[in-house]
C-alpha positions as CSV (number, residue, x, y, z in Angstrom):
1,X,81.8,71.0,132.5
2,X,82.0,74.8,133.6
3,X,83.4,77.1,131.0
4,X,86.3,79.2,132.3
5,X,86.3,81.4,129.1
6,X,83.0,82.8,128.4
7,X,82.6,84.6,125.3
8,X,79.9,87.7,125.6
9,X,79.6,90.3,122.3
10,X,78.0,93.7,122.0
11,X,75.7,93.7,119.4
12,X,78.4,96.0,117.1
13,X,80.6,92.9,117.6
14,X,78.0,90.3,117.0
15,X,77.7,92.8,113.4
16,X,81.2,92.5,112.6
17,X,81.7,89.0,112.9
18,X,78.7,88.4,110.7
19,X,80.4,90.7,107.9
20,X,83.4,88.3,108.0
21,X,81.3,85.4,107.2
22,X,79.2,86.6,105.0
23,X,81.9,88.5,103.0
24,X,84.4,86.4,100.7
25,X,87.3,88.0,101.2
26,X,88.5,86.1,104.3
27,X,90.4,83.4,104.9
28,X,88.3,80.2,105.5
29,X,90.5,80.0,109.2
30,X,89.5,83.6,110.1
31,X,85.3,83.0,108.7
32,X,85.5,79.5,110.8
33,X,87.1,81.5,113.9
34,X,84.1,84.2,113.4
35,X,81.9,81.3,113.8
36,X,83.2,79.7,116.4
37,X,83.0,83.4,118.4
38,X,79.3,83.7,117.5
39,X,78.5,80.3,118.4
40,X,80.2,80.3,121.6
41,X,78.8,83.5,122.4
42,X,74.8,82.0,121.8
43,X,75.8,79.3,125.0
44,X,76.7,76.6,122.3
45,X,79.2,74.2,123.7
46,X,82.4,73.4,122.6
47,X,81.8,69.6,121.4
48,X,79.0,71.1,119.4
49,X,80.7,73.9,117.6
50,X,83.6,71.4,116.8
51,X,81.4,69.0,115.3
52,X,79.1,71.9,113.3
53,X,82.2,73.6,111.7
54,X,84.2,70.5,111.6
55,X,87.2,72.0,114.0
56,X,88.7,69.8,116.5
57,X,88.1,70.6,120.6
58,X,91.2,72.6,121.1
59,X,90.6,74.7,118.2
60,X,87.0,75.8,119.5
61,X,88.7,76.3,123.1
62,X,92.0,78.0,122.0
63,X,89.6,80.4,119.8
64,X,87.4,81.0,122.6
65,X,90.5,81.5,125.0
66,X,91.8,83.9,122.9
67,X,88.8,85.9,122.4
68,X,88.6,86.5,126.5
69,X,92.3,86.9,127.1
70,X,92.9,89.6,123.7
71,X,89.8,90.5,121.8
72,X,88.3,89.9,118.9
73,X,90.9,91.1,116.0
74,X,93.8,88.7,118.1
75,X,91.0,85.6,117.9
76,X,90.5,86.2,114.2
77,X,93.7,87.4,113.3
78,X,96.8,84.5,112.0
79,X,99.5,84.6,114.7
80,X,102.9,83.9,113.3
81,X,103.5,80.0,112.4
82,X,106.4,78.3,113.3
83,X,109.4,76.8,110.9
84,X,112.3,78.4,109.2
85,X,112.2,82.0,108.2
86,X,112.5,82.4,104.7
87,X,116.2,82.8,103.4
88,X,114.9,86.1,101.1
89,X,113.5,89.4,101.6
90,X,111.8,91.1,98.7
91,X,115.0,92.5,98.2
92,X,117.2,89.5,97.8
93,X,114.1,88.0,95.7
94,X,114.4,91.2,93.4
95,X,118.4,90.8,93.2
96,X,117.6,87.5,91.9
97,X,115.4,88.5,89.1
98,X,117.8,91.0,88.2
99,X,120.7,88.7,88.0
100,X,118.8,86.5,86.3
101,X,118.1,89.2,83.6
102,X,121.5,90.4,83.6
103,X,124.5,89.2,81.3
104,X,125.3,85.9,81.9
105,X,129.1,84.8,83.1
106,X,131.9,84.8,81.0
107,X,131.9,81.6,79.2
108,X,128.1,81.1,79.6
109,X,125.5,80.9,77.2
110,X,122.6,81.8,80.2
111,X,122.3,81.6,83.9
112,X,121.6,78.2,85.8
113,X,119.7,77.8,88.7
114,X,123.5,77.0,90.3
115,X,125.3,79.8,88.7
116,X,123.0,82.2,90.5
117,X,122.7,80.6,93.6
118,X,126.2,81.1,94.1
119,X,126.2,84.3,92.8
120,X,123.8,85.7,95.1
121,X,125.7,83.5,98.2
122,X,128.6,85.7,96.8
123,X,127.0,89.0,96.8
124,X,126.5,88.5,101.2
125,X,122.7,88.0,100.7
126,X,122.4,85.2,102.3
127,X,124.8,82.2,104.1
128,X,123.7,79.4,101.9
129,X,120.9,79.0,99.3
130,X,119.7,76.2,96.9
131,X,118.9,76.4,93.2
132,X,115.5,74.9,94.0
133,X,114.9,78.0,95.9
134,X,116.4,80.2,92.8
135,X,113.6,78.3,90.6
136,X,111.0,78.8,93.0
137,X,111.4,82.6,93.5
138,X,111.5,82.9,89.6
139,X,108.9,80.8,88.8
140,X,106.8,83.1,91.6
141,X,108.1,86.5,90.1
142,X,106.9,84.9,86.4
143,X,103.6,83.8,87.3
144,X,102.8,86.9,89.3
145,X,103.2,89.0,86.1
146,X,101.3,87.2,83.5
């Protein structure tokens, strides 16, 4: 089968590509995708970088397509996934913690989960949120300071 994306590196990008993999401070997505480039680019075909990195077909070709088409740093890099947006910014996650910290309601012994759900609905933050996202952004804000 003839190739129509054919990877070719300088030797400067053959370099940098080996400092991804051999550095840990990558994501295992963007060290395989650094792989697949090299691999590609040594004539390798695409069945046999799929089955040596353990990536299906359209993952080596997508990589490989991507390389051509926008470079290196777009093949590597994480492009936006889909699904829902996340209902809070750092600034509605902040306005959580502080309301959380704050005085509870009159005739309340603490905040719930519900209570500030609805408070932060109230406030305009956002149209609709859940207490299970409440516990969630706390329980992230707690573990990220200890």
């Amino acid at each position: 089968m003839n190739k129509r994306y054919h990877v070719t590196l300088e030797e400067s990008e053959r370099a940098a590509l080996g400092e991804v993999i051999r550095k840990g401070k990558h994501s295992s997505r963007k060290v395989r995708r650094a792989q697949t480039l090299l691999l590609a680019a040594e004539g390798k075909t695409d069945a046999f970088i799929a089955d040596a990195l353990h990536l299906s077909l359209s993952t080596v070709e997508r990589t490989r397509k991507q390389c051509v088409e926008d470079g290196i740093d777009a093949a590597l890099s994480e492009g936006p996934r889909s699904g829902r947006p996340p209902k809070l910014d750092g600034k509605g996650e902040a306005l959580i913690v502080a309301t959380a910290c704050s005085t509870a309601p009159e005739g309340r012994l603490r905040w719930t989960l519900q209570l500030l759900a609805e408070r932060i609905v109230e406030l305009g933050v956002t149209e609709s949120l859940s207490p299970e996202t409440v516990r969630q952004t706390l329980k992230k804000t707690i573990s990220s300071r200890g």
